[in-house]
C-alpha positions in Angstrom: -8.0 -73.1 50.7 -10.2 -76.3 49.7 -13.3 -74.1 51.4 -12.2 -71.2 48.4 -12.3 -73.9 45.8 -15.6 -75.3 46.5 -16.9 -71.4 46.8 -15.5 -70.9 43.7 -17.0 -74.0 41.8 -20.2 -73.2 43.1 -20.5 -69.9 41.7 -19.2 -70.8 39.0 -21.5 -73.7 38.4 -24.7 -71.7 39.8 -23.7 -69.1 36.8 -23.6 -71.4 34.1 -26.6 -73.2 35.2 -28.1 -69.2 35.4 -27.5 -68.2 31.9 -28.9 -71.3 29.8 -32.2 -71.0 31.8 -32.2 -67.7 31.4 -32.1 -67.8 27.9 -34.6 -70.8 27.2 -37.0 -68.6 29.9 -36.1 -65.5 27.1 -37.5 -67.6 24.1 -40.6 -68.0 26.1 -40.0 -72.1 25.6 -42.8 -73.8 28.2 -42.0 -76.2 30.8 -39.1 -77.5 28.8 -36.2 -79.2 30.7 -33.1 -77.6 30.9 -30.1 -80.4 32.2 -26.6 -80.7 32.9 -24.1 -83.5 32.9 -27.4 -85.7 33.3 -29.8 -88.1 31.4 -33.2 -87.2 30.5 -35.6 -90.2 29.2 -39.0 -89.6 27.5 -40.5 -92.9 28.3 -42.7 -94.7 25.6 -46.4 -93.0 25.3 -45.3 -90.1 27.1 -45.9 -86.7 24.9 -43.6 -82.7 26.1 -44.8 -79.7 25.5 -41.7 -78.2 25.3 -37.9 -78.3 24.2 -35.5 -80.4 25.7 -31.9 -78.8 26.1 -29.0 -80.6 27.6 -25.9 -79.9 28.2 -23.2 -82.7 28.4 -25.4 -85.2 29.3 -28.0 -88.2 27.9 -31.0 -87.9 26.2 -33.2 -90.7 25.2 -36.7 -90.2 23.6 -38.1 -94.1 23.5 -40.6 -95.6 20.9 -44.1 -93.8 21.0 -43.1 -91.0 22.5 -43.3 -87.5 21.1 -41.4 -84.1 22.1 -43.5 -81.3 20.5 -40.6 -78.5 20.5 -37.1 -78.9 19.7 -34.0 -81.0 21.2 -30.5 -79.4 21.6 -27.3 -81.5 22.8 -24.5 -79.6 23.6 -21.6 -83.0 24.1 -23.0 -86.5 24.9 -25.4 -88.6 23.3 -29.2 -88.7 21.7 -31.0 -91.4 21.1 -34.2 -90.5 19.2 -37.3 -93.8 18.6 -40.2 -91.7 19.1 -40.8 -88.5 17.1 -39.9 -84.9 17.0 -42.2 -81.8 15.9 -39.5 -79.5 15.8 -35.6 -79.4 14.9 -32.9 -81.5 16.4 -29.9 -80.0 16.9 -26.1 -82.1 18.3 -23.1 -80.4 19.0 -20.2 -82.8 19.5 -21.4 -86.5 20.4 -23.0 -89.7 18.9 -26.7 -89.2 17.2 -29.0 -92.3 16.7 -32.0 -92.6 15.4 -33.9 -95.7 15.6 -36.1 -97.2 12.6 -39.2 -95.5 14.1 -37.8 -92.5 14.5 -39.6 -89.3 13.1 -37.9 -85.6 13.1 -40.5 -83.4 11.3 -38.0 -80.4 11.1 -34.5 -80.1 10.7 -31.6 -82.1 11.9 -28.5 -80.2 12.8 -25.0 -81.6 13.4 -21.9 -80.0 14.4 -18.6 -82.3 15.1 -21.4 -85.2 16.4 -21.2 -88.8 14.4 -24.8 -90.2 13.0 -26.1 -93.1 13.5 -29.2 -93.8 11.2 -30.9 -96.9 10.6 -33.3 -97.3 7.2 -36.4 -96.4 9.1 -35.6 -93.4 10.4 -37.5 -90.3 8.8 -36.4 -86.4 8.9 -38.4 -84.4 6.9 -36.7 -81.6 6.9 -32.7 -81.3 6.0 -30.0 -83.1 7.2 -27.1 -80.3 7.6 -23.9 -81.2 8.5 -20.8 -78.8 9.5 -18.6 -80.2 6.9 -17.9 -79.0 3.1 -20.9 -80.4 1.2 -23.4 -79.7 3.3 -27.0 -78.0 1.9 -26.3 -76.0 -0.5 -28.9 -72.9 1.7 -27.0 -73.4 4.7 -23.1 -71.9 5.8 -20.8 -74.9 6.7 -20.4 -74.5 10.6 -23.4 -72.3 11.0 -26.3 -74.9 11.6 -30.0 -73.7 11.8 -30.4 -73.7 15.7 -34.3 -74.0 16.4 -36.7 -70.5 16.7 -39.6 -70.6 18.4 -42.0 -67.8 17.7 -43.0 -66.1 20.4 -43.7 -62.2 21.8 -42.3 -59.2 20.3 -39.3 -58.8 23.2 -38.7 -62.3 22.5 -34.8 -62.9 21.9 -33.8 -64.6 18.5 -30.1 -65.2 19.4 -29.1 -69.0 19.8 -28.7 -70.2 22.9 -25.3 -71.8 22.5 -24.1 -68.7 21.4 -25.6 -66.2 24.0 -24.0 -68.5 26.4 -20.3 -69.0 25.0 -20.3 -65.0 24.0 -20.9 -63.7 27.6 -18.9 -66.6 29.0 -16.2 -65.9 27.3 -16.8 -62.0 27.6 -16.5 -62.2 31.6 -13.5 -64.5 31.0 -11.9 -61.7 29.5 -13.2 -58.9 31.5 -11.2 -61.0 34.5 -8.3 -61.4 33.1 -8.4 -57.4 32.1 -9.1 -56.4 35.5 -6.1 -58.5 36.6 -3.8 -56.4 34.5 -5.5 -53.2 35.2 -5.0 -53.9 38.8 -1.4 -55.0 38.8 0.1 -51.4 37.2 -3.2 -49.3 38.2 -3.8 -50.5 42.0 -4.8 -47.4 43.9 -6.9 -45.5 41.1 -8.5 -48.6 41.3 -9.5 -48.6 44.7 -10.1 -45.2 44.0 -12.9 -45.4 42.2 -14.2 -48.5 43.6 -14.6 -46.8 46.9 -16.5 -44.1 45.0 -19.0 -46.4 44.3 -19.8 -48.1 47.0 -19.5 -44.7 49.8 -21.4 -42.0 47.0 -24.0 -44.3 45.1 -26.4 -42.1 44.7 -24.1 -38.9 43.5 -22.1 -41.3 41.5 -25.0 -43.0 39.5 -26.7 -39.6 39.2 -23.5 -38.2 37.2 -23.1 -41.1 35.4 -26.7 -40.9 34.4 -26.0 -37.3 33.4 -23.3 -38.2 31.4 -24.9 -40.7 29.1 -28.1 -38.0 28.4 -26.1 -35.0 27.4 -23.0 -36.8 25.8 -24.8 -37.4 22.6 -25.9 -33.9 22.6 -22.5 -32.5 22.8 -21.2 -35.6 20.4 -23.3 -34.1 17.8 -22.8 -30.8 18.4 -18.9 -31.5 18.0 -19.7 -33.7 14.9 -21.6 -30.9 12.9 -18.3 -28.9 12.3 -15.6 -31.0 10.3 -12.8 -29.5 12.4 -14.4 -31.1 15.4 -15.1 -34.9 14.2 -11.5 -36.1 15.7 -12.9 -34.1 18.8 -15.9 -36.0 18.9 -14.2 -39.2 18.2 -12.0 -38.8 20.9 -14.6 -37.9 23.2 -16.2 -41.0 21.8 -13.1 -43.4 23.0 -12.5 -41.2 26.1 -15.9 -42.6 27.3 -15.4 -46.1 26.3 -12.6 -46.1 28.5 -14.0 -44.6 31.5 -17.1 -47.0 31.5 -14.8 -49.9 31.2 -12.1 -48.9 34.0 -15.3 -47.8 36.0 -17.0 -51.4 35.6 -13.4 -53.3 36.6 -13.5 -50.4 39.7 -16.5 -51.9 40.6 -16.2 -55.2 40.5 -12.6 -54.8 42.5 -14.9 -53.9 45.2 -17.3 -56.8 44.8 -14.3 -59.1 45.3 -12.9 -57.2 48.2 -16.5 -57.4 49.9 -16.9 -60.9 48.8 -13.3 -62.0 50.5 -14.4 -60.5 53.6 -17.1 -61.6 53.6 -15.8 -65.1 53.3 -12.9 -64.3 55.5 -10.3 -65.0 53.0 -6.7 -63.0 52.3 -6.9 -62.9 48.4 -3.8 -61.4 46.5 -5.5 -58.3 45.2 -5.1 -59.5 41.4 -7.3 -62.8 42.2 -10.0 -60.5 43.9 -10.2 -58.5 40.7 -10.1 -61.1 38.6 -13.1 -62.9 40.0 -15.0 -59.7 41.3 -15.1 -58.5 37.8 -16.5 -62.0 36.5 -18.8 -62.7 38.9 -20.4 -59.4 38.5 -20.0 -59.7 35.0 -21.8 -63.0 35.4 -24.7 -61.8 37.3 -25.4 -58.3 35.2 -25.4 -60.4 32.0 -28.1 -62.9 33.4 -30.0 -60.2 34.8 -29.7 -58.3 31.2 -31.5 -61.6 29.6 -34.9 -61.3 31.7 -37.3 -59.9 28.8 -38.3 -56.2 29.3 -36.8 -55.2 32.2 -33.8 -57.1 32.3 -31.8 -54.2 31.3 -32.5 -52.1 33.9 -29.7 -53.3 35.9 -26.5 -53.3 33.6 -28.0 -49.5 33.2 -27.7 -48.3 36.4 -24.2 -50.4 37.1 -23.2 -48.7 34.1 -24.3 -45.1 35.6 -22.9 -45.7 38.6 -19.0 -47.1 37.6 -19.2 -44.5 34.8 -20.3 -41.6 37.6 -17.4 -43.2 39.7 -15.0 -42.2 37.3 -15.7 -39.0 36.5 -15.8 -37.8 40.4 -12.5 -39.2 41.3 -11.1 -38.0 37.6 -9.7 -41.3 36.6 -8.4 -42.4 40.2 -6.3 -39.4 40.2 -7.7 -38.0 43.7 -10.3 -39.5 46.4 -13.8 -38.4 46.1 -13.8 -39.0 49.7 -13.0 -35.2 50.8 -11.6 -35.3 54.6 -13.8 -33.5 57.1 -12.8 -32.0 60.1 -14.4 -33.5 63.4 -16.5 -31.2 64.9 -15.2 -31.3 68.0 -11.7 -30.1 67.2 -13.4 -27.6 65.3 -14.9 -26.8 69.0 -12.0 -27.2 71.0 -11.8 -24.8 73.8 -9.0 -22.3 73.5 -5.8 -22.8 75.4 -6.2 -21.1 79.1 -4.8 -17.4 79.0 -2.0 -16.9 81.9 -3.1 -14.4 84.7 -0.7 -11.9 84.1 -1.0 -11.5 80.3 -4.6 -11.8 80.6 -3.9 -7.8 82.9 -2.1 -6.9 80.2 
């Protein structure tokens, strides 16, 4: 059991430490340092190219030194005596800035204390998540920093990209647990029809998404036919989600054997459908081609669906071995064999 756990933590901690660097690497931010539950010091006279984002830990820019990008602190504490370029941006902590401090853009603070002595300089605004904040800004909705960049650049904020698909795997785990519990062997069902028919599986699926919004459409154009089309709509919602907790049932089942562990089947589908989850939604943040993987999952769990009909029968059809099909008949007795 204490093998599991420090399996599990690692996954879980690989993950989280996938998606933030996944997401600064999206914004195109250069050689900045991403860190978790550590300390990063910019010494005096030093000068980054970059941003600094830290999560949980220390950050301590000294006098003379100068970070040309942005600083985000998600939890701990910032110490700022050198200057900023960009915007500075706490959640949760203890902000200081020293008398020779200099933040050229904005300084953004969400349930973090600051610490200011009369030197300090931000030229741009001060924005706090409390009533009374600037009057341009949405209490609890600070300016996170933007850095321009290529057109496939992504302009979510980091924090949020992070907690939304976090959270979003949380909750497709805890689904799948509940799915499994009342829906166990359609489940299986349709997991095995993933992983034995890939290719027929992701080609249906792939036929499905091109001519459903043909025949949506074509159901749409007559008003008798919108709550048809509507249905259709949710009828394929469904199926893509029960086909992506189907497949991620079989990533935990492989990854339990794989490990040689007896999971109840609920905890397999629980943490099959969030580490796969996990993965597809770091994959989906690489600029360009990132989405080509969620795409053909979704095919293939979609296709999965369709060719067992929900679960309801195996797409596995049984085959008769050839050699009973070859079997010798039965020796004929002499004397019938005269007659």
């Amino acid at each position: 059991m204490k093998k599991t756990s420090k399996i599990f933590a690692l996954l879980l901690m690989l993950s989280l430490i996938l998606l933030p660097t996944q997401t600064v690497a999206a914004k195109g931010v250069p050689n900045g340092p991403v860190i978790f539950g550590g300390s990063y010091t910019l010494q005096s006279g030093e000068s980054l190219a970059g941003d600094v984002v830290v999560f949980g830990g220390v950050v301590t820019i000294e006098s003379a030194a100068e970070v040309n990008g942005d600083v985000l602190l998600f939890g701990g504490s910032l110490t700022i005596n050198g200057q900023v370029s960009g915007d500075v941006v706490q959640i949760g902590g203890v902000a200081f800035l020293g008398d020779e401090s200099l933040i050229e853009g904005n300084l953004s603070l969400v349930g973090a204390t600051l610490n200011r002595e009369d030197g300090a300089q931000v030229n741009g605004d001060i924005i706090y998540n409390a009533a009374g904040s600037h009057a341009d800004e949405t209490p609890f909705s600070p300016n996170l920093p933007f850095v321009n960049q290529a057109p496939f650049a992504f302009n979510a904020k980091p924090l949020w990209v992070v907690l939304g698909v976090f959270g979003r795997s949380v909750a497709m785990a805890l689904l799948a647990m509940l799915v499994v519990l009342f829906l166990e062997e359609p489940t299986r069902r349709i997991g095995e029809a993933s992983a034995s028919q890939p290719a027929i599986a992701g080609g249906l699926g792939f036929l499905t998404f091109a001519l459903a919004p043909f025949v949506l459409l074509v159901l749409a154009i007559t008003i008798l036919m919108i709550p048809v089309a509507f249905l259709a709509i949710v009828v394929l919602m469904v199926a893509l989600l029960y086909g992506w907790i189907a497949l991620g049932v079989e990533v935990g089942l492989r990854f339990t054997k794989m490990i040689k562990q007896d999971w109840a089947l609920p905890l397999t589908a629980a943490f099959g459908v969030w580490l796969l989850t996990i993965i597809s939604a770091s994959i989906g943040l690489i600029p360009c081609v990132g989405w080509l993987a969620p795409f053909v999952l979704a095919n293939l769990a979609l296709g999965a669906v369709i060719m067992t009909r929900f679960g309801s029968r195996s797409a596995l059809a049984p085959v008769a071995p050839a050699s009973a099909a070859l079997a010798p008949l039965p020796p004929v007795d002499g004397e019938e064999a005269k007659e």
